[in-house]
N, C-alpha and C positions, 0 to 999 in steps of 0.2 A: 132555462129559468131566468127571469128578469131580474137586473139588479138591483137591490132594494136602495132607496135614497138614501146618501149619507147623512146624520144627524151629530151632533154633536150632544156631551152629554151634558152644554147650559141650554143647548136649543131641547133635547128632550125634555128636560125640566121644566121649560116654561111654554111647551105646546102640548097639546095631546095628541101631536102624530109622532109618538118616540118608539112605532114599533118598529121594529128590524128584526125580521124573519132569514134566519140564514141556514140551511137545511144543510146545506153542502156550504164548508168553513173553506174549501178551496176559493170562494168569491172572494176570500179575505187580501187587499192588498199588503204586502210585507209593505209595499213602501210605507203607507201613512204612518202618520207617528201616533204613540210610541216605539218604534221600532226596534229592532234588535239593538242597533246600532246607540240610539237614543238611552235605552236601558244600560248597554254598556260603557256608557258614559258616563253614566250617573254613578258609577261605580267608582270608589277612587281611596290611595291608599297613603297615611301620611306618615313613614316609617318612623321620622324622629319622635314621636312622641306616640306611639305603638299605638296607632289610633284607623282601622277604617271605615270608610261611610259610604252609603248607599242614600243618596241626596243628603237627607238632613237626617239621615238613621246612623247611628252606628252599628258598626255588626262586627263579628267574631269568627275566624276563621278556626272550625274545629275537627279535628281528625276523627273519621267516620267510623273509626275503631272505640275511641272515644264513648260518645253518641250512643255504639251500642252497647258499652257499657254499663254507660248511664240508662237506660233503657231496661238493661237487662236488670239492673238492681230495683228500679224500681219496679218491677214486674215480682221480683222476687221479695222485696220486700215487704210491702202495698196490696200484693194480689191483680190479679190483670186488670181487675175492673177499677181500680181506683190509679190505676198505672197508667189504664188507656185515658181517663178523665185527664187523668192531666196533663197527658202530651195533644189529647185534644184541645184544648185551652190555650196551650200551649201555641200551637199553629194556631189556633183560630186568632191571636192578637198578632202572630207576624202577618198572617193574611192581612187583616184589616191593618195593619201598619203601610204594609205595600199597597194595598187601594187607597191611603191615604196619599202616599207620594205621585203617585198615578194621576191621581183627578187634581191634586194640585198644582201638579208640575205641567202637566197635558189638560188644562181643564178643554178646551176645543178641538181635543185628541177625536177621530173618527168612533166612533163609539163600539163596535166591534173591537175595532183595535184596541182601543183600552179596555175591554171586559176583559180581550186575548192576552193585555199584556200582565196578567198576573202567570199567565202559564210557561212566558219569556223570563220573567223574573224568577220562577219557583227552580227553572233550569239553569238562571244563570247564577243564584243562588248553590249550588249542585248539588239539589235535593232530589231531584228527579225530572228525567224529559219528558213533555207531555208532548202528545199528539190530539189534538181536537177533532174530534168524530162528525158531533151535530152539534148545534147551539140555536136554540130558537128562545128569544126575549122580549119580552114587552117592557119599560124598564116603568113606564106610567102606571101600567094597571100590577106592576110588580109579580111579572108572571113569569119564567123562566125553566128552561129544560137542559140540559148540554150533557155530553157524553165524551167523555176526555179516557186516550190509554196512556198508561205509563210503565213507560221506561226508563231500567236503572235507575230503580228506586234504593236510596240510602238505605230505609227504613227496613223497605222488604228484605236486603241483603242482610240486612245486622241481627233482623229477626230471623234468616235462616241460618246463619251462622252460631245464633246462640242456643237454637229449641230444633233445629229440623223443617221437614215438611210437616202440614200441621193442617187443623182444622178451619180455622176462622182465620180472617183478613185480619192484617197486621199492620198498615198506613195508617196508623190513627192519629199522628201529627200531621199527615197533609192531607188525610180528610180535612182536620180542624182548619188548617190556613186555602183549603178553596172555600170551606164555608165562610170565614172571614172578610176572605176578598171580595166575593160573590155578595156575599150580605151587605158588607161598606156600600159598594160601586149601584145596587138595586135598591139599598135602604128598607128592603123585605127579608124576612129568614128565606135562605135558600140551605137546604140541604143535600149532601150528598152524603152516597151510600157506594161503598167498596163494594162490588157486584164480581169480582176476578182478582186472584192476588198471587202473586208468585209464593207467597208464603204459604199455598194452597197445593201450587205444582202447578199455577197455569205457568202459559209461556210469558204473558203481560199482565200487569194490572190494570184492572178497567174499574172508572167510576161513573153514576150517573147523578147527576144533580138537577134537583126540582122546589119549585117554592115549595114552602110547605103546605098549601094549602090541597097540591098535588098527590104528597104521599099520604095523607091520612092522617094516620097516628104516627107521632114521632117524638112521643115521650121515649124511646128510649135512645132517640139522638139526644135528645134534649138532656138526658139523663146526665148523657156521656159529656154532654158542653157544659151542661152543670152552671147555667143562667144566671142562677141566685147568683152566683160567686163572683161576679164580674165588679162587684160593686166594692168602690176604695176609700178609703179611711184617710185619703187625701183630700187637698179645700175641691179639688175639683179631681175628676175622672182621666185617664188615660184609655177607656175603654169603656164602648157603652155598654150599662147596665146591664143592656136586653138585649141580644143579639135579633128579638124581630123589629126593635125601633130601630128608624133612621139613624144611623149612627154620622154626624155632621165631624166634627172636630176633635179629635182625638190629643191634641198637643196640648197640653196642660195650661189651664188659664186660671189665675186666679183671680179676681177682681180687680179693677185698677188699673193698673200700666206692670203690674209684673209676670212675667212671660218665659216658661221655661218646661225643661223637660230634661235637665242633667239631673243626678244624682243631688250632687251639692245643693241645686235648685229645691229641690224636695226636703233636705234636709233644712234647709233654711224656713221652710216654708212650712214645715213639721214642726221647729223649735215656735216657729212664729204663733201657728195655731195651738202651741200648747200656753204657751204665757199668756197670752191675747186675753183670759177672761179674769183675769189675775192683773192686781195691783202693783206687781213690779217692776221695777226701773228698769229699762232694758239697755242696754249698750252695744250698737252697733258699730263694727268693726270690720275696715277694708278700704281699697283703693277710692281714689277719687273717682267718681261715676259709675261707678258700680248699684249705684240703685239706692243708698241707703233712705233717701227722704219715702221714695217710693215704698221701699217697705213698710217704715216707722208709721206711713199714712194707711196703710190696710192693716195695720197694728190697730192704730187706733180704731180704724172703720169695724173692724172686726169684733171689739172689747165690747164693754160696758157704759163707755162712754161717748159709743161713737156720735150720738146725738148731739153733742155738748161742743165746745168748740176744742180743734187742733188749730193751736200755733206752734208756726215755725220761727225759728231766731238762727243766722247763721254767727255766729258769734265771731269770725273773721272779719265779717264786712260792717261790723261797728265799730267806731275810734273809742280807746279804754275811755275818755273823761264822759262818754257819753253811756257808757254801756251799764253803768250802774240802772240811771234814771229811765234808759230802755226795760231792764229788767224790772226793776221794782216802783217804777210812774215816778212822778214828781208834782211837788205841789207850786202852789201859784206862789210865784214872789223866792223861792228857793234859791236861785239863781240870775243874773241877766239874760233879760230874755224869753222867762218862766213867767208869762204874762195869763197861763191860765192852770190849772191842775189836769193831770190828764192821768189816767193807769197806766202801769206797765204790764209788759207780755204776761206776768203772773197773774195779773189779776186778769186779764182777757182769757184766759186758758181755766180760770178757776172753774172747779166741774168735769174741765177733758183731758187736754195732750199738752202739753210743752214741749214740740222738739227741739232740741241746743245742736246743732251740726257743728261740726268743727270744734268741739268743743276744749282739745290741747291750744286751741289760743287765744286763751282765757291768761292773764297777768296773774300771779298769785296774789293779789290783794282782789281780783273778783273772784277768784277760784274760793277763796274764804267767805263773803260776802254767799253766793250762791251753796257753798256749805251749812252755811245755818240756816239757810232758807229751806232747802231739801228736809234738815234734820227735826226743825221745827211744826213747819208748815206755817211760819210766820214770814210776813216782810215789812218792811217800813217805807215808805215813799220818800223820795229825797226831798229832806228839807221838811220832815213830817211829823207828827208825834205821837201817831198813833201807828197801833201794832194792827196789823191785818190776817187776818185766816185767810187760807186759800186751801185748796182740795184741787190738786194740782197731779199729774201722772209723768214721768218728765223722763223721756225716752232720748238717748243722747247719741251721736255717731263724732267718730272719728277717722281719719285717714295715719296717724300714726301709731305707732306702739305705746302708749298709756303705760306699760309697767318700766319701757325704757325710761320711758321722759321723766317718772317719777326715781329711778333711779340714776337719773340724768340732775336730778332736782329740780327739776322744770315745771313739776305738777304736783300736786299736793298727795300725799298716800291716805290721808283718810278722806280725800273728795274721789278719789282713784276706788276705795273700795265701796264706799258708797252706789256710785256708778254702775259700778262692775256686777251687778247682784243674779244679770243673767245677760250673757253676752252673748252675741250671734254676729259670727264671722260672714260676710257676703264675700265670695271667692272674686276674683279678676276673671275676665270674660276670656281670657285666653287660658282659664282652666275650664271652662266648660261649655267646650265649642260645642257639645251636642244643642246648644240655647241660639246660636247663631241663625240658622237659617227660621226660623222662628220669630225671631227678635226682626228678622229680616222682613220676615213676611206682613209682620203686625206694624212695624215700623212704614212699609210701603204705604199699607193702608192709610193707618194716620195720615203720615205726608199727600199722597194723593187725596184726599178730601179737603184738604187744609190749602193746600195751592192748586185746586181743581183742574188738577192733572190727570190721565189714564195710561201711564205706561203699563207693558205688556211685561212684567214679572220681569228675572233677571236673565241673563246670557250664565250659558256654564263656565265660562271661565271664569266670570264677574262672582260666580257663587264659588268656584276654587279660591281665587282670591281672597274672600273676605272669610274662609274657611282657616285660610292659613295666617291671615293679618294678627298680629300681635295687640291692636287695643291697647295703646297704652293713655285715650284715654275713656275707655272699657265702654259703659251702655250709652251716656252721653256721647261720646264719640263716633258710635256705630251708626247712631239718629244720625246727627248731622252729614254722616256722608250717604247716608238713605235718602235723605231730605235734599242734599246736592246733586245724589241722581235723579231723585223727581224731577225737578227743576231743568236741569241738563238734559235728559230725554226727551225726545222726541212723543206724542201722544201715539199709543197704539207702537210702540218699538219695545223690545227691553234694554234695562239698563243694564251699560258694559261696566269694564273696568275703565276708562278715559271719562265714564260721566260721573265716576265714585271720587277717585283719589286725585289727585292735583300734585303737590309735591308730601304728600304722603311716603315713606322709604315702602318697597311691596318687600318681601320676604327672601332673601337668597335662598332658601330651602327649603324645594321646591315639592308640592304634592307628585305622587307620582299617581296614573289613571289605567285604567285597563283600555285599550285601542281593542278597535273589530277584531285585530289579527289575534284578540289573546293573551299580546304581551305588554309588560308596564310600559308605559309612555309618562316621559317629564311631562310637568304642567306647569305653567308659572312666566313671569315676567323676564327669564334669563335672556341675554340681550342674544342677538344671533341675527344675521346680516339676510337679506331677502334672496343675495344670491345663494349663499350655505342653503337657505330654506328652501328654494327651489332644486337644487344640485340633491339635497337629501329624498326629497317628494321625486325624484324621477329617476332616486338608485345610483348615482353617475355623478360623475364630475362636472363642471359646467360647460352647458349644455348653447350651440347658437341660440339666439333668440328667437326664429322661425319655427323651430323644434319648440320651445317651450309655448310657445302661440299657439301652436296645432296640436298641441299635448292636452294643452286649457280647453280649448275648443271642441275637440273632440270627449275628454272625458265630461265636459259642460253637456252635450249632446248627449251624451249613454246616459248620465243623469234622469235625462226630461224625458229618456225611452223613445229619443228621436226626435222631437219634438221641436223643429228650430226655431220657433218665433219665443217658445218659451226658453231654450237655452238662451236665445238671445234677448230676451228681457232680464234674465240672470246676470248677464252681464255689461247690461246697460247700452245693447248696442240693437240698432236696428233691425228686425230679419234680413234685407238685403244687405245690412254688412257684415253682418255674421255669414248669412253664405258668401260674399263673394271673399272674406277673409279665409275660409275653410277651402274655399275651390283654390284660391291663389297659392296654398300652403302647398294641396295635394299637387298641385301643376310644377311647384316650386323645382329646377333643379338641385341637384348634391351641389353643396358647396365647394369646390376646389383647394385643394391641399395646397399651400404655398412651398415652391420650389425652394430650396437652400442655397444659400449665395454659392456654395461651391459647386452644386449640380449647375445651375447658370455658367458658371466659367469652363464648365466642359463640354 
């Protein structure tokens, strides 16, 4: 059987020759990526702050005993059919989560291999091993068949543990997450159906999956994914709607420049959409660069007033003798210099937003001044004499503690509760590293557009690193070394760690990762000498340098499957000097043990 041409899946998308017919899944190269290896990389685990992730997912390591007995209560208490709906659901958002990281992280990934690599991930997950039977797909015309067995399945095992041998298949959470994956990666409903189950008495479970346009009627898969329910009561989706539309972006966006997908993120972003159509003052609270303006601006974008004008005032970066006449305008002749009348931010704002940043460094004689102004909804223009209405919204951020400073006597207690009437903490970005590679991704974009750059996404250590970076100074911070890797890379390269950080401190503690063999491997900047690295890489102590040549060389060669013009383009060296480097190793004699001066004297 002829091998069908490899496509990738930006080149499927934008030609109409994206079919790839594969009958026999043995034509699959393990090398291409996403590979085992690739997958198992993306794995990584950050003990001190009991945290691990699967690229930019977090995930939870949970005892399979556990699992079934969560399972088993919801069966018992639920009834099956509303027990099986929702561990379908269930899998069907890890699935599509996983084909999310897949096509992002591998967008030029062989296209076989990335449909394949959801059934590397479901095992390496240790959900279950699959085996792929057949797989034939058209990804254009959205047409799809494949037949996968499974082994040592979680699922099956917990189910016969808890009920017996039994009548009906029992995988109904990875049915859900191959439907998932499958649906993400084809942008069509693809369904599968458990057709063998151990929880039946076979010896394997076998599934087969087909668009839906293949099986007919599949209201009562549909039943079971229970469609309607995808839909979130968040500004934007984690999960699409309809498991038959394209499902593009899944990572939480909500208009603007704010960009997340933590917990805290939602909750901010919850508190934000619930006051947003409400007249009251808000007071944002948190580190420096943590987003606050950004919010306050999808605050207002969001209200009643979005139409109307937002101004911002940082109220730091005014000198006190000026900040009044900034605030409240000034008339002509008021002062030296006051050669015209002009408004202040109040009245520019009258109708929309006033935001005040920084607002603890405010003098207590404007702290007072902008007290009556709130309370009244009057101002007076410096040097003025008339009284002015305004209809003003005036949404405030700070980077300190407000109740300290008042207690401090630094801030006034009734401009403090004023303020304060609904407050919403924005956390530091080293509490909610789930927002990082995210922040990461959207940040690339911007930058590359902006300095008409195209680097090629980031290197795994570069996303270890900035997984573990402490941010201190949080979303602002994180751009500009986003923006210094643009710049610093090469086009069509990814960006490392040497294109990010400069004299940046990286982290003494260190991520640890899952290596091929299984076991944790350090990650990280820990310093360590190239000969320790090499003495480690080859088991042994140090090693001649002919021996380490011909170690590189030859495992460079098993690499390429033989291949010496490409090993030696690997390593930057000619074909004739790689072979004649390789011949000269193998011809090489043992090196000679040096005699001891007292062997010599006898």
């Amino acid at each position: 059987m002829a091998r069908s041409p490899r496509i990738s899946l930006a080149e499927a998308s934008r030609t109409s020759g994206g079919l790839l017919r594969r009958g026999d899944t043995a034509q699959d190269d393990p090398a291409h990526p996403p590979t085992l290896g690739d997958l198992t990389e993306s794995l990584f685990f950050s003990p001190g702050d009991g945290r691990i992730w699967l690229q930019n997912q977090r995930m939870v390591l949970l005892h399979g005993a556990a699992f079934g007995h969560l399972r088993r209560e919801l069966i018992d208490t639920l009834g099956a059919d509303k027990a099986r709906g929702l561990l379908t659901r269930t899998g069907y958002l890890s699935g599509a989560r996983d084909a999310e990281l897949v096509r992002s992280r591998w967008p030029e990934g062989e296209l076989l291999s990335v449909f394949l690599a959801g059934t590397r991930l479901h095992a390496l997950e240790g959900v279950v091993k699959v085996t792929p039977l057949a797989v034939d797909f058209d990804k254009l015309r959205g047409t799809y068949e494949g037949e996968f067995r499974w082994e040592h399945s979680v699922e099956a095992d917990e189910h016969l543990a808890a009920y017996g041998v039994g009548t009906e298949c029992a995988c109904w959470n990875q049915i859900g997450y191959a439907i998932g994956y499958v649906t993400t990666l084809l942008g069509q409903l693809v369904v599968f159906r458990e057709v063998e189950c151990r929880a039946t008495g076979a010896a394997a479970c076998r599934v087969v999956g087909r668009h839906a346009a293949a099986w007919g009627d599949v209201s009562e898969d549909l039943h079971h994914l229970h469609a309607q329910g995808f839909h979130s009561p968040a500004p934007s989706t984690t999960a699409s709607p309809d498991p038959m539309a394209p499902t593009e972006g899944r990572a939480t966006r909500t208009p603007g420049e704010l960009v997340g997908a933590s917990s805290s993120f939602h909750s901010a972003c919850h508190q934000l959409a619930r006051v947003a159509r409400t007249r009251a003052t808000v007071l944002f609270t948190g580190e420096s660069g943590v987003g606050k303006e950004a919010f306050a601006r999808q605050l207002h974008a969001t209200g009643p007033r979005a139409a109307a004008p937002f101004v911002a005032v940082n109220c730091a970066a005014i000198p006190e003798t000026l900040l009044e006449s900034e605030l409240f305008g000034v008339e002509r002749g008021a002062f030296t210099g006051a050669t015209r009348s002009r408004p202040g931010r109040f009245e520019r704002a009258d109708g929309g937003t006033l935001f005040l940043d920084e607002i603890a460094t405010l003098s207590l004689t404007s702290q007072g001044k902008l007290l009556r102004a709130l309370q009244e909804g009057e101002i007076e223009r410096v040097g003025g004499t008339r009284t002015l209405r305004v209809d003003v919204r005036v949404i405030a951020a700070t980077n300190v503690d407000l109740h300290e400073e008042v207690r401090a006597g630094r801030f006034r207690e009734d401009l403090y509760y004023r303020l304060n009437v609904y407050p919403i903490h924005l956390p530091p970005l080293r509490e909610r590293r789930e927002d990082v590679p995210l922040l990461m991704d959207h940040f690339l974009r911007v930058e590359s557009r902006r300095h008409a750059r195209s680097p090629k996404g980031f290197t795994q250590r570069a996303m270890r690193a900035m997984m573990h970076y402490a941010f201190p100074g949080n979303i602002r911070e994180l751009q500009n070394l986003i923006e210094r890797g643009v710049i610093s890379c090469d086009d069509g390269a990814a960006i490392d760690v040497p294109h990010m950080f400069r004299r940046e401190r990286l982290p003494d503690e260190l991520l640890l990762s899952v290596g091929t063999d299984g076991n944790l491997q350090r990650e990280g900047n820990q310093a360590r000498s190239l000969r320790d690295a090499v003495a480690a890489a080859l088991d042994g102590g140090p090693q001649p340098l002919h021996r380490i040549e011909q170690h590189l060389l030859r495992e460079t060669l098993q690499q390429h499957g033989g291949n010496v013009a490409a090993a030696a383009r690997d390593l930057g060296l000619t074909r004739a000097q790689f072979a004649y480097r390789l011949r000269r190793g193998e011809q090489a004699p043992a090196p000679r043990r040096r005699r001891s001066k007292a062997a010599k004297d006898s």
